[in-house]
Kinemage of the C-alpha trace (Angstrom):
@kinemage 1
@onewidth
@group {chain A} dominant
@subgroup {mainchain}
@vectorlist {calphas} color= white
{ca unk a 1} P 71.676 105.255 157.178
{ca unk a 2} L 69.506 106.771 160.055
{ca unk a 3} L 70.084 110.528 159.482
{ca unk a 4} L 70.486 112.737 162.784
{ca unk a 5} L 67.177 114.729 162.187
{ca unk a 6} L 64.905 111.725 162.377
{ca unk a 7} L 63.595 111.289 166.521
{ca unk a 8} L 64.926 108.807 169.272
{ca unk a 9} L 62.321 105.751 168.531
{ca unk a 10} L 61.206 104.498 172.297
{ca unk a 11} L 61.740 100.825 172.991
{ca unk a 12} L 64.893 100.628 170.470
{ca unk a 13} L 68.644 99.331 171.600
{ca unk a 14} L 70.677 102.417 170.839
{ca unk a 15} L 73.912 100.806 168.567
{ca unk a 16} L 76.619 102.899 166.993
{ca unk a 17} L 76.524 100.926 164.119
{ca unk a 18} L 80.194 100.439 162.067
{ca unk a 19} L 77.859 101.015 158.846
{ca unk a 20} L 80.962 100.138 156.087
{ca unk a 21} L 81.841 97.374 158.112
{ca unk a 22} L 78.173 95.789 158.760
{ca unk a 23} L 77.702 96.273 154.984
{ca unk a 24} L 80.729 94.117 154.197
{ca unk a 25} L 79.377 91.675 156.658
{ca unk a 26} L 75.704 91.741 154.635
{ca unk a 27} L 77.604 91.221 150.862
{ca unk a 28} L 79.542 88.509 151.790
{ca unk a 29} L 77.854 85.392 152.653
{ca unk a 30} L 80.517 82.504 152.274
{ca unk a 31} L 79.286 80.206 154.947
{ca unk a 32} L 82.445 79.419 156.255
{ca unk a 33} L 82.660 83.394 157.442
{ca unk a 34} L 80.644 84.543 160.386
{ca unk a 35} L 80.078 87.695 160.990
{ca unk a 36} L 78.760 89.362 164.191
{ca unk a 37} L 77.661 93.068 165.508
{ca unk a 38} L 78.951 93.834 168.948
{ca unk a 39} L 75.617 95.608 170.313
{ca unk a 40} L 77.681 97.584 172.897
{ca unk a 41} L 80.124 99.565 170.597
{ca unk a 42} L 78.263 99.009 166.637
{ca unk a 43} L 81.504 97.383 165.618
{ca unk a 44} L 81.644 93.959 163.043
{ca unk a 45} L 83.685 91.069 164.042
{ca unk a 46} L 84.526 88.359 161.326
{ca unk a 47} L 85.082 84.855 162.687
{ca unk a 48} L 86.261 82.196 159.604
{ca unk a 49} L 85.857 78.420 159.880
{ca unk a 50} L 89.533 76.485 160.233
{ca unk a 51} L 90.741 79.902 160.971
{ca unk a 52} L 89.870 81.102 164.175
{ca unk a 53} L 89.529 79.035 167.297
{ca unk a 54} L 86.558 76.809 167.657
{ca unk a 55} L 86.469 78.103 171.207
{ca unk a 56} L 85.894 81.454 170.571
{ca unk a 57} L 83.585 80.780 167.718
{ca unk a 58} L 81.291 79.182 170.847
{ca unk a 59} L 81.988 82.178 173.115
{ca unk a 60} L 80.660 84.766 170.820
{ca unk a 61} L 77.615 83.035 169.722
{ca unk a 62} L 76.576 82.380 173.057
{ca unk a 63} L 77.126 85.886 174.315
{ca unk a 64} L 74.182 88.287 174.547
{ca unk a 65} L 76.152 91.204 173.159
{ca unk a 66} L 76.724 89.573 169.762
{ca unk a 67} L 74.386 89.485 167.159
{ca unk a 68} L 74.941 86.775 164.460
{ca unk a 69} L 74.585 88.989 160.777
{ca unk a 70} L 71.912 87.629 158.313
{ca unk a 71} L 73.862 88.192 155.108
{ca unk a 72} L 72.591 88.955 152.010
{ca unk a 73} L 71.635 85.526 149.962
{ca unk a 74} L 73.435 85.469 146.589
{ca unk a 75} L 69.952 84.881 145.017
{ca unk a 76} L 69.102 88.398 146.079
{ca unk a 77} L 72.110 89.611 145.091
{ca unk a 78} L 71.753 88.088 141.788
{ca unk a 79} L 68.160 89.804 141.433
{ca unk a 80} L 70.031 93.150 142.564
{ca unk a 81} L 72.097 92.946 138.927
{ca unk a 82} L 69.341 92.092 137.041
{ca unk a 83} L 67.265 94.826 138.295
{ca unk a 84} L 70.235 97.433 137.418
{ca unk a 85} L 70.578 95.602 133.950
{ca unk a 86} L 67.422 97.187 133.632
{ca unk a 87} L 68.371 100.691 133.863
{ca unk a 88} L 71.436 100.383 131.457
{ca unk a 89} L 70.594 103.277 128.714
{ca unk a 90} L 73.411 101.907 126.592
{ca unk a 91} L 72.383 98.755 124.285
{ca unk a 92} L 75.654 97.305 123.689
{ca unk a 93} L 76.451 97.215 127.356
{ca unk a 94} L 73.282 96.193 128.397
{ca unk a 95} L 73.481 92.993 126.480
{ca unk a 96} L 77.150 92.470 127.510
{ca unk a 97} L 75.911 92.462 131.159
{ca unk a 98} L 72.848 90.176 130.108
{ca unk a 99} L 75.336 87.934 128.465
{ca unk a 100} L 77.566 88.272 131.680
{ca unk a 101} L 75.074 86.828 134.277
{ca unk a 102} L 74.272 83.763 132.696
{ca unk a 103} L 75.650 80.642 134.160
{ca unk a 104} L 78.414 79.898 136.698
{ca unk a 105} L 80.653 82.847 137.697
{ca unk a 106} L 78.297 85.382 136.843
{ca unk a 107} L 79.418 87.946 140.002
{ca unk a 108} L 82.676 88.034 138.634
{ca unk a 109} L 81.725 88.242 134.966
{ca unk a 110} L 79.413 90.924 135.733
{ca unk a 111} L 82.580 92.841 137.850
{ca unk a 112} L 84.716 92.520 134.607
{ca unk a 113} L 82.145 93.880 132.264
{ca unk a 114} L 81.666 97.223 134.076
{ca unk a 115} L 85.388 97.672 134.490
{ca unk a 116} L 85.977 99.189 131.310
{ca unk a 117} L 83.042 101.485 131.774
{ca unk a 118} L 83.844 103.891 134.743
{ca unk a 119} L 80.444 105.520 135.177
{ca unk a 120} L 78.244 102.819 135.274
{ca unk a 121} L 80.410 100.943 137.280
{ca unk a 122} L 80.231 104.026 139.999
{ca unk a 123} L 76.701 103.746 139.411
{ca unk a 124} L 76.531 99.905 139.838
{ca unk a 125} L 78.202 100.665 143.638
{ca unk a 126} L 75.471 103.692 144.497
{ca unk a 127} L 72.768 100.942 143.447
{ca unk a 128} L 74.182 98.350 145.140
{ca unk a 129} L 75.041 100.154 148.437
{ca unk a 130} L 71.656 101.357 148.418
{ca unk a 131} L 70.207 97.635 148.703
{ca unk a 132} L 72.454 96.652 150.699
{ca unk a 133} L 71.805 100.099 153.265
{ca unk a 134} L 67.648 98.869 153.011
{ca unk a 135} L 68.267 95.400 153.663
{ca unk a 136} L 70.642 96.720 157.164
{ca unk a 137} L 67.554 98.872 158.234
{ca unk a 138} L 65.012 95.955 157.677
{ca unk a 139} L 67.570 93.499 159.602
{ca unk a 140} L 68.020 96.119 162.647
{ca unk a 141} L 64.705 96.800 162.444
{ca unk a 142} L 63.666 93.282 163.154
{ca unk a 143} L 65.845 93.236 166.158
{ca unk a 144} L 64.757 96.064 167.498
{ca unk a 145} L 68.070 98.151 167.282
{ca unk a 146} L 68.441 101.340 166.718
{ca unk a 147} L 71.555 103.122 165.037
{ca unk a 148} L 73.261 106.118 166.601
{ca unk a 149} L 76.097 108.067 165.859
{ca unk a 150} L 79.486 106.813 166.515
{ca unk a 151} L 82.226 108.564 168.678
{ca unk a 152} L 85.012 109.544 166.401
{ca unk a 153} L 88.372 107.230 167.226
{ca unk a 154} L 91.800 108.791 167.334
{ca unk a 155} L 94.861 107.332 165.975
{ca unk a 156} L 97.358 106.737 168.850
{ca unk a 157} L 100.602 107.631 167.814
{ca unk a 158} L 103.696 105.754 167.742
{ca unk a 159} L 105.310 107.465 171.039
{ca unk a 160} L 101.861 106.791 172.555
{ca unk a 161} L 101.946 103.268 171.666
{ca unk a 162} L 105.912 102.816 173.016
{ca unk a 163} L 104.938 104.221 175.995
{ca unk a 164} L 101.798 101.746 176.651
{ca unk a 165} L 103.828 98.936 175.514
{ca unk a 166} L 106.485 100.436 178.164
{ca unk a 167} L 104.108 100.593 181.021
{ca unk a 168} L 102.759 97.123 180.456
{ca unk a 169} L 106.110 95.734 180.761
{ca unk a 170} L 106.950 97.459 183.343
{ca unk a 171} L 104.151 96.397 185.243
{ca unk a 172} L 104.717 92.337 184.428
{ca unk a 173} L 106.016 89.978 186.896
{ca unk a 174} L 109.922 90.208 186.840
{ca unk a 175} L 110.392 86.591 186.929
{ca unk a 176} L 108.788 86.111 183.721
{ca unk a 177} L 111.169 85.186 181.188
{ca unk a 178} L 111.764 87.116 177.968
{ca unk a 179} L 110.395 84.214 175.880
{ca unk a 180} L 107.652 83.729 177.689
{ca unk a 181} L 106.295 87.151 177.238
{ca unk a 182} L 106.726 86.916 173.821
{ca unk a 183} L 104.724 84.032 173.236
{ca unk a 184} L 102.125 85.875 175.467
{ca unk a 185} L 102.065 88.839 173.417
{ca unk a 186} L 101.965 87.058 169.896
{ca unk a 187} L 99.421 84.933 171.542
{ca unk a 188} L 96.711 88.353 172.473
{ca unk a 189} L 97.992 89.981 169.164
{ca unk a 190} L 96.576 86.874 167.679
{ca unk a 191} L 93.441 87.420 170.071
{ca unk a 192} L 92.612 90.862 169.212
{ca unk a 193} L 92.982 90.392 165.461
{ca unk a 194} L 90.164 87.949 165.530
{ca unk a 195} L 88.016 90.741 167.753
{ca unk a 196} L 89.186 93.516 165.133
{ca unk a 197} L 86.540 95.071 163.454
{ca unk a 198} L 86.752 94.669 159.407
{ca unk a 199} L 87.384 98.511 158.438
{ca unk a 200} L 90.099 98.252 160.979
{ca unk a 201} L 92.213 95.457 159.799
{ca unk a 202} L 94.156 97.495 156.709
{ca unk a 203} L 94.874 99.933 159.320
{ca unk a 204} L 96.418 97.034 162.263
{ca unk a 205} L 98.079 95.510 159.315
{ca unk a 206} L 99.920 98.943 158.242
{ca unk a 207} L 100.672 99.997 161.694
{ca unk a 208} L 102.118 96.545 161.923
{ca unk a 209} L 104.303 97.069 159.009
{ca unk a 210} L 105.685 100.026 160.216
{ca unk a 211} L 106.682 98.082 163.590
{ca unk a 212} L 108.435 95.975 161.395
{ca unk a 213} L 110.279 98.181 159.037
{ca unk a 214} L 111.141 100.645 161.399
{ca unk a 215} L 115.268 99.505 162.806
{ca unk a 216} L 116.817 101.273 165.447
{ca unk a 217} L 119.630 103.523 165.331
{ca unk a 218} L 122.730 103.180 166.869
{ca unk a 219} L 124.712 104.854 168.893
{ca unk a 220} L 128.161 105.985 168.819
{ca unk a 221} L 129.364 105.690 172.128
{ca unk a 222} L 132.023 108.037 172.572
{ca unk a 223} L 135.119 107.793 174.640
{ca unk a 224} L 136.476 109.054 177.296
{ca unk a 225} L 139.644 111.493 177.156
{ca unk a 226} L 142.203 108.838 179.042
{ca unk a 227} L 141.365 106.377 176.946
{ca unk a 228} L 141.454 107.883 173.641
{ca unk a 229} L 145.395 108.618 174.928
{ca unk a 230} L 145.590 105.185 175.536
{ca unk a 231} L 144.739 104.221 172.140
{ca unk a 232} L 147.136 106.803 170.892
{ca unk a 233} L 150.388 105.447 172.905
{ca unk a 234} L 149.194 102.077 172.076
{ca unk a 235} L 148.512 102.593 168.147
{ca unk a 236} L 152.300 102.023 166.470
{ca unk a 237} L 153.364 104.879 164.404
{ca unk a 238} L 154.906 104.504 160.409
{ca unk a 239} L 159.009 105.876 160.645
{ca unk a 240} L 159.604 107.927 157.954
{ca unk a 241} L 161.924 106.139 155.178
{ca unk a 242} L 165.899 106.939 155.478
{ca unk a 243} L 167.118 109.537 153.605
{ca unk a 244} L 169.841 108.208 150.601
């Protein structure tokens, strides 16, 4: 990452890169998945074949402020284990992760090895991430983009939220039926997932949740004087049993 010491380079787009979220878009390079850097606000977009509309596929690849990601090839990724093989001290786990990367399924091998040794695993991610940090500068680099910091985003709160939600409704057309909003709304919810940034999607799917769990309480509506006499005159009353 571009530390804050180092000067303004002249002639370089200023991005505020989404750096976790570009680096997931570098590691993973399924080719049905698409990913794309919004060069106005740094963040990541993730479009996936059969998934999200064809039509929007076209719209973001054909606008200027999207950048299509050049992921990481899994050939290089491949090189990147063998190259921390390398530096294994320990003999026993260095040929279990020799052993590990040969033939089909070797990422996932590889994954299973280190997860019965915590430290080199850690280690595994710091070498990893530092590839994968090099091979974001080089790409930025070639595209003449520069990364800046980013502004920090506040949560909205739930009241803050309800009272959005409020004034948006307030402000549709009354003649638009309750159905028909609904289908409107699911419809952009739909929208703005696809447009989500990936290191915001666990956080849109727990706010979500919370939506969902969250019932509301009811109210006791209490009754007036007169008519709680009513309900007195009106409620028959046991007679006490005859004495013998």
């Amino acid at each position: 990452m571009i530390s804050d010491s180092e000067q303004p380079k002249p002639g370089l787009r200023k991005v505020p890169v989404a750096w976790e979220a570009l680096e997931d878009a570098f590691e993973n390079n399924a080719p049905e998945v698409h990913s794309y850097l919004n060069l106005e606000n740094g963040d990541v977009i993730r479009i996936v074949d059969g998934v999200a509309e064809p039509s929007m596929h076209t719209r973001i690849a054909s606008d200027p402020d999207y950048l299509l990601v050049d992921p990481v090839s899994s050939r290089e990724q491949y090189r990147w284990m063998e190259r921390y093989i390398a530096t294994v001290e320990e003999p026993d786990l260095r040929q279990k992760l020799v052993g590990a990367i040969d033939g089909k399924g070797a990422f996932r091998r590889f994954k299973d090895v280190l997860m019965g040794f915590p430290v080199e695993r850690e280690r595994w991610f710091t070498f990893r991430s530092e590839r994968l940090r090099s091979a974001m500068q080089t790409w930025l680099d070639a595209h003449s983009l520069e990364s800046v910091a980013r502004e920090a985003w506040e949560v909205p709160s739930a009241e803050a939220v309800a009272d959005a939600v409020e004034r948006e409704e307030k402000a549709r057309p009354a003649r638009k039926t309750r159905t028909a909003h609904a289908d409107a709304a699911r419809q952009r919810l739909r929208e703005l997932v696809e447009l989500l940034p990936v290191r915001e999607l666990d956080m849109a799917l727990e706010f979500l949740e919370f939506l969902r769990e969250r019932r509301p309480i009811p109210r006791m509506k209490s009754k007036a004087p007169e008519r709680l006499a009513e309900d007195e005159a009106s409620t028959p009353r046991s007679q006490p049993a005859p004495e013998e």
